[in-house]
C-alpha positions as CSV (number, residue, x, y, z in Angstrom):
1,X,0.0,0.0,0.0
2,X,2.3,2.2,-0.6
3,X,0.4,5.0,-1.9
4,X,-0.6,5.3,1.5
5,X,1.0,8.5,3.6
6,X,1.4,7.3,7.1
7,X,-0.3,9.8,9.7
8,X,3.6,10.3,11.0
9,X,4.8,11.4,8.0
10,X,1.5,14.0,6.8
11,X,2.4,17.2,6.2
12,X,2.4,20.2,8.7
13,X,-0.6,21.9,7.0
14,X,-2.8,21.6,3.5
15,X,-5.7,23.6,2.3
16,X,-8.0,21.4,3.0
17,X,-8.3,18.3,5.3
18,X,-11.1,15.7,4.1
19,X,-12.2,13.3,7.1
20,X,-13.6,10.4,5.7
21,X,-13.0,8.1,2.6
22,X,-16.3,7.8,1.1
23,X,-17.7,9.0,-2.7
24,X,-18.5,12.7,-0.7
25,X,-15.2,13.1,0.0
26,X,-12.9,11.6,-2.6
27,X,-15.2,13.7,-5.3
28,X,-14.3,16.8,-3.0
29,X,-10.7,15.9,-2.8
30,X,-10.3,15.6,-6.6
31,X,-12.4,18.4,-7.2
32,X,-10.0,20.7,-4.9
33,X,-6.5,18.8,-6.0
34,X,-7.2,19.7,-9.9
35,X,-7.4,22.9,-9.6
36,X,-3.7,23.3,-7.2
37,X,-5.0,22.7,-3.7
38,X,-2.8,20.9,-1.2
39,X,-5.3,18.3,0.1
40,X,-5.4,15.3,2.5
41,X,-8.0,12.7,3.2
42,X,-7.9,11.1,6.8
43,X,-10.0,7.8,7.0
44,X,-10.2,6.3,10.3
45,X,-10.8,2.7,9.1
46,X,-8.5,0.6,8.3
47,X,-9.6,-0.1,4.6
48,X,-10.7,2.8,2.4
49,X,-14.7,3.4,1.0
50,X,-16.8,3.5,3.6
51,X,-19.9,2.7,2.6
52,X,-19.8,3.9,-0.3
53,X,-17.4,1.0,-1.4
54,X,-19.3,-1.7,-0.1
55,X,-22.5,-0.4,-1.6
56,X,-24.1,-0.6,-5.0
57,X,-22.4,2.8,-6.0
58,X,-25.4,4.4,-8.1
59,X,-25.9,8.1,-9.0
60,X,-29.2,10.2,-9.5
61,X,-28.4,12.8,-11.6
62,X,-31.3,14.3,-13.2
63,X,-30.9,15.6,-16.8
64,X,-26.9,14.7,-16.9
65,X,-24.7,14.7,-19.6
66,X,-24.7,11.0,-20.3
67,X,-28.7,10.6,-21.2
68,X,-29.5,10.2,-24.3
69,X,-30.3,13.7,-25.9
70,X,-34.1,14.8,-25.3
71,X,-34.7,12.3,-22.9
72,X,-34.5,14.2,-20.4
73,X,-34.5,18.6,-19.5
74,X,-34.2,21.5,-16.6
75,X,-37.8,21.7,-16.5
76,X,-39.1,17.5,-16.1
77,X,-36.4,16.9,-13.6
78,X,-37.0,20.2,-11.5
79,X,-41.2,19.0,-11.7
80,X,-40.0,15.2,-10.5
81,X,-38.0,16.9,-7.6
82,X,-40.5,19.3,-6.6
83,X,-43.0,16.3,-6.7
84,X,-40.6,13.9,-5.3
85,X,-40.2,16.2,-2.1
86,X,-43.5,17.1,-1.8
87,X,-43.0,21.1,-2.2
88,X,-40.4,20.8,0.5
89,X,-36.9,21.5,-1.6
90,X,-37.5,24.9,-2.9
91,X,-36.4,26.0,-6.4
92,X,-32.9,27.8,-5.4
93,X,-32.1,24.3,-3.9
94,X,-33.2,22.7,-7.0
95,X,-31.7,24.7,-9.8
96,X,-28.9,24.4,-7.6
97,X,-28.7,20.2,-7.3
98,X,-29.5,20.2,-11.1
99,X,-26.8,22.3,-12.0
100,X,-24.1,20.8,-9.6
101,X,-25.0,17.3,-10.3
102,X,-24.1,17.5,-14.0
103,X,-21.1,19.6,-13.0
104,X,-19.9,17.0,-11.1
105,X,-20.8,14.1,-13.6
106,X,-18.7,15.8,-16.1
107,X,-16.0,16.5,-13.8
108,X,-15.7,12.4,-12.6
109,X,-16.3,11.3,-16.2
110,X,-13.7,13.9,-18.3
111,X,-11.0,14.2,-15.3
112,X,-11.1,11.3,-13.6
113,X,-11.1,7.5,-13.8
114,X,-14.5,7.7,-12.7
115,X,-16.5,5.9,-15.6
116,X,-20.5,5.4,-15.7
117,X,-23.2,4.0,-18.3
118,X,-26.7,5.1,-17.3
119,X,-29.2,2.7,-16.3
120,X,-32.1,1.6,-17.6
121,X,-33.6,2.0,-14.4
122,X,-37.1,4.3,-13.9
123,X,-37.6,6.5,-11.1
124,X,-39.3,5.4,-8.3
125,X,-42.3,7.4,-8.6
126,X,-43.4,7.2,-12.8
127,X,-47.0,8.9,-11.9
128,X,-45.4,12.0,-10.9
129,X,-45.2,15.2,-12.8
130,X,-41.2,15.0,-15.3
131,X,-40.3,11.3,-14.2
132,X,-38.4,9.3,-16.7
133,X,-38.3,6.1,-17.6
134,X,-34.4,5.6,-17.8
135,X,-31.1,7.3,-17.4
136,X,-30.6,9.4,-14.7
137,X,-29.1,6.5,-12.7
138,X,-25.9,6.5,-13.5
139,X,-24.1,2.9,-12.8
140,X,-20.1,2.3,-12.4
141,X,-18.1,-0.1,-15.0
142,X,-15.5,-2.2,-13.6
143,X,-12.5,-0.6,-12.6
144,X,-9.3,-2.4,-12.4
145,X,-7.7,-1.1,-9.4
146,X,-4.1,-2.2,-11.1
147,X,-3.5,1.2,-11.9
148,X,-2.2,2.3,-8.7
149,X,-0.1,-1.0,-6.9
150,X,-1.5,-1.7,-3.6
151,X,-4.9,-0.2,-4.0
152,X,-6.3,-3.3,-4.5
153,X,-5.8,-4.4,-0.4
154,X,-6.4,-1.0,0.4
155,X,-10.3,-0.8,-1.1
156,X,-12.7,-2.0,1.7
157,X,-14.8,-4.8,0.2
158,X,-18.8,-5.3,-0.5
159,X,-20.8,-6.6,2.3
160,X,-22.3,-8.9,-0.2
161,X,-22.8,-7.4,-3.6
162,X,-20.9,-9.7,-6.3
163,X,-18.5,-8.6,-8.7
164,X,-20.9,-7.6,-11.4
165,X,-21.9,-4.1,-12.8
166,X,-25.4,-2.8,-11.8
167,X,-26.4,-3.0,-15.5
168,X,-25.6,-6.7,-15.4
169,X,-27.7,-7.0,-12.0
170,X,-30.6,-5.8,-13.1
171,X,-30.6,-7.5,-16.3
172,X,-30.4,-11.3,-14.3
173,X,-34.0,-10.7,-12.9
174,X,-33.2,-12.6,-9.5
175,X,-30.8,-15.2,-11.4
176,X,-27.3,-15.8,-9.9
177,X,-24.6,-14.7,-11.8
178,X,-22.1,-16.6,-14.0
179,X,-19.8,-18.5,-11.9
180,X,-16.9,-18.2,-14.1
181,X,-17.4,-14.4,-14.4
182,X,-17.3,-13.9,-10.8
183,X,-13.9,-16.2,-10.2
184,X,-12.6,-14.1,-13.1
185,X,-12.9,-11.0,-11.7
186,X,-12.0,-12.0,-7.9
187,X,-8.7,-13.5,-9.5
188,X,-8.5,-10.1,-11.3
189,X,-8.9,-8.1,-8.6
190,X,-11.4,-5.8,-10.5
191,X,-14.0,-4.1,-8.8
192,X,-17.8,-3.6,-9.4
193,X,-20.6,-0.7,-8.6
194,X,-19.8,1.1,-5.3
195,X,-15.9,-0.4,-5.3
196,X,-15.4,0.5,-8.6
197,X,-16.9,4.0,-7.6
198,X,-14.3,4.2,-4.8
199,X,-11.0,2.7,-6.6
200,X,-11.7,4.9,-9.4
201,X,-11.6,8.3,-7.3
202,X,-8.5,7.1,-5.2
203,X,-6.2,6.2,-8.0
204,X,-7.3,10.1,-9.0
205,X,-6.6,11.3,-6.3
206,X,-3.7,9.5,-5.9
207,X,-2.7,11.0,-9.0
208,X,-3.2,14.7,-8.2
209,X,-1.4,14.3,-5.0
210,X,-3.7,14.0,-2.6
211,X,-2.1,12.5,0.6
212,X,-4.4,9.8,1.9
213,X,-3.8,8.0,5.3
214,X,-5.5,5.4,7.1
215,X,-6.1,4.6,10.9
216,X,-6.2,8.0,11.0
217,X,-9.2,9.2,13.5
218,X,-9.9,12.7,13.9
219,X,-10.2,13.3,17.6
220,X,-10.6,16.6,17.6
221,X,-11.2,20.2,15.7
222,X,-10.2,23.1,17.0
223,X,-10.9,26.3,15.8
224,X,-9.7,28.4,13.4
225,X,-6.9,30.4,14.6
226,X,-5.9,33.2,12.0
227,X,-8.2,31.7,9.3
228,X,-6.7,27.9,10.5
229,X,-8.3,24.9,12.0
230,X,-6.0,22.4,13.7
231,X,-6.9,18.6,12.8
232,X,-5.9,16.4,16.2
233,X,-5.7,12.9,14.9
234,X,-5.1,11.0,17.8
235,X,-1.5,12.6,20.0
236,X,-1.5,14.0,16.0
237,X,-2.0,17.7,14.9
238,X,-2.3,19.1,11.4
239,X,-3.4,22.5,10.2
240,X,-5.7,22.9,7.2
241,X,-7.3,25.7,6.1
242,X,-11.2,24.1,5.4
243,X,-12.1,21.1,6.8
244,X,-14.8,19.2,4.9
245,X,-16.9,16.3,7.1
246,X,-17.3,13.4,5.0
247,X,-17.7,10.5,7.6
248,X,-21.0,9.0,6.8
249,X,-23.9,8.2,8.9
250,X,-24.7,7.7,12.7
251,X,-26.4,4.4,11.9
252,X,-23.7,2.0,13.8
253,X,-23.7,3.9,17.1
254,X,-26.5,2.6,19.4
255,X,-26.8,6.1,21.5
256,X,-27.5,8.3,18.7
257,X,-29.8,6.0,17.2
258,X,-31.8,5.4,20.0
259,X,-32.3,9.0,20.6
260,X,-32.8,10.5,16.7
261,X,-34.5,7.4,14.7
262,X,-38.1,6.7,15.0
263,X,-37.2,2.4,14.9
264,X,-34.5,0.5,15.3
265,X,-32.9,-0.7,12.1
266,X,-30.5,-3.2,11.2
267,X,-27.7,-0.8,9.3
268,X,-25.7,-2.5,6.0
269,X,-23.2,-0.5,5.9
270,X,-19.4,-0.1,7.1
271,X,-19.3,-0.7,10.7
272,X,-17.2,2.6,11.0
273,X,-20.1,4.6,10.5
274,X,-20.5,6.1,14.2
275,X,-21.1,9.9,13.7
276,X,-17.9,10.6,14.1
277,X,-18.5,13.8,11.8
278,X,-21.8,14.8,13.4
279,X,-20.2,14.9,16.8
280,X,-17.2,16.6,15.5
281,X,-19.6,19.2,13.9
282,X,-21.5,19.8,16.6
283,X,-19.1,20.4,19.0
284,X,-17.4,23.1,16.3
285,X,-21.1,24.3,16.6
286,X,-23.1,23.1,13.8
287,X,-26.8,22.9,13.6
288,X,-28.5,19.4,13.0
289,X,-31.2,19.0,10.6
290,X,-33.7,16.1,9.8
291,X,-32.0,13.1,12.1
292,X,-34.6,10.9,12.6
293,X,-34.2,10.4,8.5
294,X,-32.8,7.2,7.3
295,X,-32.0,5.9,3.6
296,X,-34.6,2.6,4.2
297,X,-33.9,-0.6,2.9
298,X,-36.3,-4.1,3.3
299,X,-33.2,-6.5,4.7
300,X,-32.8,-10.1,5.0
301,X,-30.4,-10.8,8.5
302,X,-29.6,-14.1,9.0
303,X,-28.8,-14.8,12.7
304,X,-24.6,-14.2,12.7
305,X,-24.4,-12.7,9.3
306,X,-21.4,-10.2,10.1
307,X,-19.2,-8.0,7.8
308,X,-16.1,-6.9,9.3
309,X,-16.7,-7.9,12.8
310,X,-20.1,-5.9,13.1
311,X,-23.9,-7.4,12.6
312,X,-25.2,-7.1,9.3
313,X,-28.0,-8.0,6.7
314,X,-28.9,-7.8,3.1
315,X,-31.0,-5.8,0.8
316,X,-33.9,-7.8,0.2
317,X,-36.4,-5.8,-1.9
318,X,-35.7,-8.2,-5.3
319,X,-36.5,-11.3,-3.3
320,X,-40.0,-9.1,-2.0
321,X,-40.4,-8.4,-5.8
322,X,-40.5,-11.1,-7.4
323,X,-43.3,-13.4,-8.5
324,X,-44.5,-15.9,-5.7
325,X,-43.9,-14.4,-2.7
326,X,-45.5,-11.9,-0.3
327,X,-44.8,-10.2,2.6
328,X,-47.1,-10.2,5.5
329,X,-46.6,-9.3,9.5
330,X,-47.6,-11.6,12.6
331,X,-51.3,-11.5,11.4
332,X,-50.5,-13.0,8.5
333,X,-51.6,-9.8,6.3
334,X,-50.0,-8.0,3.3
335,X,-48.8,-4.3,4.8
336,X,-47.5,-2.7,1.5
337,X,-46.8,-3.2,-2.3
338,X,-43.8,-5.5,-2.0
339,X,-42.6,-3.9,-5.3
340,X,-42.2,-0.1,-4.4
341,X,-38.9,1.4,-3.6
342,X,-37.0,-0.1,-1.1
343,X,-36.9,3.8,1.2
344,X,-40.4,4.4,1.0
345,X,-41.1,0.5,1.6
346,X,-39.2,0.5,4.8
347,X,-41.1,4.0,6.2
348,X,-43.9,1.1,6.9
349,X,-42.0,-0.5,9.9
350,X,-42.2,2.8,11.8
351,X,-45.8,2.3,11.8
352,X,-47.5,1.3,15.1
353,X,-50.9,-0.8,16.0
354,X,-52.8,1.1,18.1
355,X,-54.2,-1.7,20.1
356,X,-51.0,-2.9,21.3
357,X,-48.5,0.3,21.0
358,X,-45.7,-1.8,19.2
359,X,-45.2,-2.0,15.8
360,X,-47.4,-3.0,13.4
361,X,-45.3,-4.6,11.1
362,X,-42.1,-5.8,12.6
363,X,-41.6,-8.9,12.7
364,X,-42.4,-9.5,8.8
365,X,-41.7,-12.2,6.7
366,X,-40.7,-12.9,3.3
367,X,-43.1,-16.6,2.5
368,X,-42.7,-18.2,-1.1
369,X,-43.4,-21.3,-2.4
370,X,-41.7,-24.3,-4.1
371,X,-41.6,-22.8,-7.4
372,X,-39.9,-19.6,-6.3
373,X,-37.3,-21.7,-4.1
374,X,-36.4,-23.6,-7.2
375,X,-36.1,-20.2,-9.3
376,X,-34.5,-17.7,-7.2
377,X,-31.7,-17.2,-5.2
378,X,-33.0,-15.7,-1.7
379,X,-30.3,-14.2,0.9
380,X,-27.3,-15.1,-1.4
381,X,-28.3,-18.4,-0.7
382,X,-27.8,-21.2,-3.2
383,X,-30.9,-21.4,-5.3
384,X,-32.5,-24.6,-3.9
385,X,-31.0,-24.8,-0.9
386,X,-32.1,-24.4,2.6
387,X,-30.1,-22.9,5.2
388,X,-31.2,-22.8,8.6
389,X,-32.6,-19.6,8.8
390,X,-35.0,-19.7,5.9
391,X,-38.0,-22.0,7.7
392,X,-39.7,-24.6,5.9
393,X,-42.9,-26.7,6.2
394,X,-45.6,-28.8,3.7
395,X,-48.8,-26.6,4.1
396,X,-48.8,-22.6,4.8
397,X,-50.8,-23.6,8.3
398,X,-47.7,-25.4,10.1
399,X,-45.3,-22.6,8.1
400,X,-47.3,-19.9,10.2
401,X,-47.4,-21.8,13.5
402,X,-43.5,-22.3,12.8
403,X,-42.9,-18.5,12.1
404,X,-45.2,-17.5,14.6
405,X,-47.5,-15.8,12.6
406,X,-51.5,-15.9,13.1
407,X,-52.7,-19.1,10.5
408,X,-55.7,-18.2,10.0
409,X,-54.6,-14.7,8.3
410,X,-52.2,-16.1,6.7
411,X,-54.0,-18.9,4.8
412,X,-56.9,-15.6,3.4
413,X,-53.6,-13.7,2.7
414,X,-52.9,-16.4,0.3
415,X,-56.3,-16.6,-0.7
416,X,-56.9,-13.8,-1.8
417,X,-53.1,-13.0,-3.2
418,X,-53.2,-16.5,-5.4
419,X,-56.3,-15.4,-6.8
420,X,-55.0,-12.0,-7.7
421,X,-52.1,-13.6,-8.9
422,X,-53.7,-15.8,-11.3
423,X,-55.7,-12.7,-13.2
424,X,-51.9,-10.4,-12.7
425,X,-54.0,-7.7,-10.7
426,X,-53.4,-7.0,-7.3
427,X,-56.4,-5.6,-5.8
428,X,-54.8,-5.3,-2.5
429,X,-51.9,-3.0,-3.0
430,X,-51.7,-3.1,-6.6
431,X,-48.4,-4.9,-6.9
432,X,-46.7,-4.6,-10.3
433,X,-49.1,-2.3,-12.1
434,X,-46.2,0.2,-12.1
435,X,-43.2,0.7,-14.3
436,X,-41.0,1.0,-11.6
437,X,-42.3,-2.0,-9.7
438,X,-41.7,-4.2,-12.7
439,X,-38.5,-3.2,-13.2
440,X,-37.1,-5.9,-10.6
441,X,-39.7,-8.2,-11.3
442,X,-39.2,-11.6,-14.0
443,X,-40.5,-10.6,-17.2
444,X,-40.9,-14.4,-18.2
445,X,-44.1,-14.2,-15.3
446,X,-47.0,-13.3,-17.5
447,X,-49.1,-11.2,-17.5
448,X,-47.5,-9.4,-14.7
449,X,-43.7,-10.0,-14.0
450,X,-44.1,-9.4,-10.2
451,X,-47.0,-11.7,-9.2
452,X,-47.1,-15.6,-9.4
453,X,-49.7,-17.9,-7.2
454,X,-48.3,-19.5,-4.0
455,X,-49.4,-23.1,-4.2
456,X,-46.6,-25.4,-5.1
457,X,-45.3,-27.2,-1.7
458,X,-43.3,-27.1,0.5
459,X,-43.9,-23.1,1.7
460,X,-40.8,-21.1,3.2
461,X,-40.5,-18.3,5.2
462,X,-37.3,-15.8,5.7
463,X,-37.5,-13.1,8.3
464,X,-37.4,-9.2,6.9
465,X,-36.0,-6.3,9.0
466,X,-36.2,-2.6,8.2
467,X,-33.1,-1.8,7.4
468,X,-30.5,1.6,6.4
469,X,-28.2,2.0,4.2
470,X,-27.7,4.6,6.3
471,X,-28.8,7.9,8.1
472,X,-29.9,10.8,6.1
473,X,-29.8,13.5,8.8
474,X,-27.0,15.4,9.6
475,X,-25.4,18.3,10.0
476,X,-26.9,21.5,8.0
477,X,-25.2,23.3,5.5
478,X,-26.4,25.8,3.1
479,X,-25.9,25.0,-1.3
480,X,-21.7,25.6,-0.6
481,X,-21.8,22.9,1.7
482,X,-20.8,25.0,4.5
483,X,-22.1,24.3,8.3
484,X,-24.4,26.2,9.5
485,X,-25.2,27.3,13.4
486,X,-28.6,27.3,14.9
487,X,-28.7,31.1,13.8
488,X,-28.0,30.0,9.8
489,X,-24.7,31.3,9.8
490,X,-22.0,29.6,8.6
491,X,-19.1,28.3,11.1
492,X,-15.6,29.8,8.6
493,X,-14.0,26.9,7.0
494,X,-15.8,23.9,8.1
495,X,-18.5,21.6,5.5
496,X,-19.9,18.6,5.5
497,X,-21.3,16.1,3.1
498,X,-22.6,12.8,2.3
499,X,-24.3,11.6,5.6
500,X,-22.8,13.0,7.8
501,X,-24.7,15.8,6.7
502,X,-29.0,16.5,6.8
503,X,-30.2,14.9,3.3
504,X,-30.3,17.0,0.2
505,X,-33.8,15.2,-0.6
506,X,-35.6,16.7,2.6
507,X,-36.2,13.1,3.4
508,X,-37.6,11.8,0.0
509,X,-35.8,9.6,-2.5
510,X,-36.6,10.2,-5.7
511,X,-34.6,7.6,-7.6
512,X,-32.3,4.9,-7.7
513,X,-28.8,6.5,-6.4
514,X,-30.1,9.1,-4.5
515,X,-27.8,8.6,-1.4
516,X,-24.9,8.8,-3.6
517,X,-25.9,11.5,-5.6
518,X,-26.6,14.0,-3.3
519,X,-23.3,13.1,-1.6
520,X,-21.1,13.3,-4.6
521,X,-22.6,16.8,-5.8
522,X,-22.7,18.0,-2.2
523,X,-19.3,17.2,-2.1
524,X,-18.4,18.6,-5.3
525,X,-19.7,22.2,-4.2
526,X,-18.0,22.1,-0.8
527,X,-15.0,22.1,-3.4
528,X,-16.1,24.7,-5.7
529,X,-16.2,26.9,-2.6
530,X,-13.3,25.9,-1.0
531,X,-11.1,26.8,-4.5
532,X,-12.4,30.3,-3.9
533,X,-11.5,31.1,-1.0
534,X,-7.9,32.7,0.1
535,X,-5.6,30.0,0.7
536,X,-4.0,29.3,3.8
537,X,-0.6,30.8,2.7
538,X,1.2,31.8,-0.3
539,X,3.3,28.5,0.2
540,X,0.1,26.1,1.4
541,X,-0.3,24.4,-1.8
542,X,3.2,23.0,-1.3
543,X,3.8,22.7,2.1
544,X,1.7,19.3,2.3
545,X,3.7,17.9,-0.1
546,X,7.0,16.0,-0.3
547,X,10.0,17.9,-1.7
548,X,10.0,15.5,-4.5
549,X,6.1,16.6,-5.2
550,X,5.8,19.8,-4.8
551,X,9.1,20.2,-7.2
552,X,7.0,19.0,-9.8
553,X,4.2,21.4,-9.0
């Protein structure tokens, strides 16, 4: 790894100090190198990504510059948005994501290694006013992280994700992937979606001479002296004249979710996602904004599933989409349209049954029958097989007194769902009748891809959490990226983005890659402003840098 600048050997001061690894900050830390700026990224973890490498690495960007031309304009995507949030992000905030977003796609694709194909992907919500039906997801093509030696062991690893492209996801329709292309690219070290996302802005980085160091906690800001904040990294110190916040979500410390989130979730994400930037920001005194937000996901959690020593789970909203299945709480009933989007799926956990105070639909359960067990993989497990934590039985009555779940509902659930099935109308939640839910669904299931009777024994059962890819409150900044106090004014020299930072969206998500979208152009800003401001000395953009560096500066 020798790419790598130990925390020992990092310079006295830089212009600006990124904390955190993720998409939000390596975007910020290109940005900021290419145009001169002396600029370090400090990642506490061991392994560099964050979540953003372990994820599925996808972009929303509205109306960018790799859509096909007059699929898209200003004036749809700022109608989706408006839509999308309800009225809630006004039109400065708009005009200003649409315009920064497709800044920063061109910056990642023209300067960087960065290199994305859209998706043929809808948004999430097709009856709304300017929604399209494709392309303003953007998805990653594998990167071979070869370019710069050692970056290979240095890129933290998906939780579960295999080693295929987003656009070659989609296109399996809840079939497993080729064995011999995955063993090809494992041997070949190349990475997919959120890693190739990550590898691709840290060799460019690397390249514009960004210093980057790992096990590298920030302990402590203080602030700025003379225009300077000093950056305590453990019995550390550095100087930096901005500091941007790019730590990710609180999601994986149990005090601060307790206290902001409205239900516990099982998080998916890097387990070094502690609000380490939140509490850093607050203390410097930043304002919070929208905390009890999360970036929902359906998950499947088998009991001892870990990833990198910390509890963890699986998106599950492909399993909940396709044909033969339904989902259904303790009484047995349906609770939502298995096939929406996974964040405004998972918003129906925080729900609550009046008559018993305790939530209405958690514990849920994922229950298929012998024809989907033989078609599709569930959990990553081995299509077919059975592990032990997806329950079994001969006839949905001893399946429900297995799970727990009230029989009696369950056997009219599947009543009334196989006969829906059979006619491909659900008259319940109207499952499938939407672009966007049969997007994920099998198209070979006629006459609607996402709906298939349940009536092939034996019957199977896999429990479903609400889950996060994580939090999507934070700390509030204005358009710049700059935190803001409780008054609204800016504290000099400090910004924050990705999630450590309250959600662009106002809590909505509007389209596959939202999470990564808004962090990315957030991140982007933070270094449009930061290039304008005065440096921190006539000699900062060098003084970072080894001698051997900065004399080819």
């Amino acid at each position: 790894m020798s790419f790598l600048t130990p925390v020992a050997d990092l310079g006295p001061r830089y212009d600006l100090a990124v904390v955190g690894s993720g998409a939000a900050g390596l975007t910020a830390a290109c940005r900021a190198a290419s145009a001169g700026l002396a600029v370090v990224v400090l990642e506490k973890a061991h392994l560099l990504g964050g979540t953003s490498a372990a994820g599925g690495g996808v972009i929303w960007a509205p109306d960018n510059p790799l859509m096909k031309p007059g699929t898209d304009s200003p004036g749809q995507a700022a109608a989706y948005l408006r839509a999308a949030t309800d009225g809630a992000m006004p039109a400065a905030e708009i005009a200003w994501y649409l315009s920064t977003s497709r800044d920063a796609v061109r910056f990642l694709t023209d300067k960087t290694h960065v290199s994305l194909t859209p998706l043929d992907r809808p948004d999430y919500h097709m009856e709304w006013p300017g929604a399209v039906a494709g392309g303003r997801s953007l998805d990653n093509d594998p990167f071979d992280p070869a370019v710069v030696p050692g970056l290979r062991e240095a890129l933290r690893p998906p939780t579960y994700l295999p080693l295929i492209s987003m656009n070659e996801r989609d296109a399996l329709h809840g079939a497993a992937p080729s064995p011999e292309l995955l063993a090809a690219r494992a041997e070949a070290g190349t990475r997919t979606m959120g890693g190739a996302l990550v590898g691709a802005l840290v060799a460019s980085a690397v390249e514009a001479g960004v210093h980057i160091a790992v096990d590298a906690r920030v302990t402590g800001l203080e602030p700025p002296s003379g225009g300077v904040w000093d950056v305590r990294i453990g019995g550390s110190a550095l100087a930096a004249g901005a500091v941007l916040l790019a730590t990710g979500g609180f999601e994986r410390n149990p005090a601060l979710t307790a206290s902001l989130l409205k239900f516990d979730t099982t998080p998916i994400g890097a387990p070094s996602n502690t609000g380490d930037g939140l509490l850093l920001g607050m203390r410097a005194g930043g304002m919070l904004a929208h905390t009890t937000s999360i970036w929902g996901v359906p998950v499947i959690a088998p009991e001892g599933a870990e990833y990198d020593g910390a509890s963890t789970g699986r998106m599950g909203n492909v399993e909940m989409t396709l044909p033969g299945s339904i989902t259904v709480n303790s009484a047995g009933r349906r609770f939502v349209n298995e096939a929406m989007n996974y964040h405004d799926l998972t918003r129906v956990f925080a729900n609550v049954d009046p008559s018993t105070s305790r939530p209405a639909n958690d514990p849920a359960w994922l229950v298929f029958d012998g024809t989907y067990h033989a078609k599709y993989s569930v959990g990553g497990a081995v299509v077919g097989s059975g592990p032990p934590w997806m329950h079994r039985a001969e006839t949905i009555g001893e399946l429900a007194e297995r799970i727990g779940v009230d029989a009696r509902g369950l056997a009219a659930t599947v009543r009334r769902f196989n006969a829906d099935a059979r006619l491909g109308h659900d008259t319940e939640f109207g499952r499938g009748s939407a672009a966007q839910d049969r997007h994920l669904g099998d198209p070979a299931v006629r006459p609607n891809p996402c709906l298939a009777p349940l009536e092939a024994a034996p019957f199977f059962a896999v429990r479903i959490r609400p889950g996060a890819l994580g939090t999507a409150g934070g700390l509030q900044t204005d358009l710049n990226g700059r935190v803001l106090t409780p008054s609204g004014e800016p504290v000099p020299g400090l910004y924050a983005a990705g999630n450590c930072s309250a959600t662009v969206f106002h809590d909505a998500y509007p389209g596959g890659g939202a999470t990564l979208g808004s962090a990315v152009t957030r991140g982007f800003a933070a270094a449009e402003h930061i290039m304008g401001q005065p440096t921190l000395s006539p000699d900062t953009r060098t003084a970072g840098l080894g001698a051997s560096e900065a004399a080819t500066r």
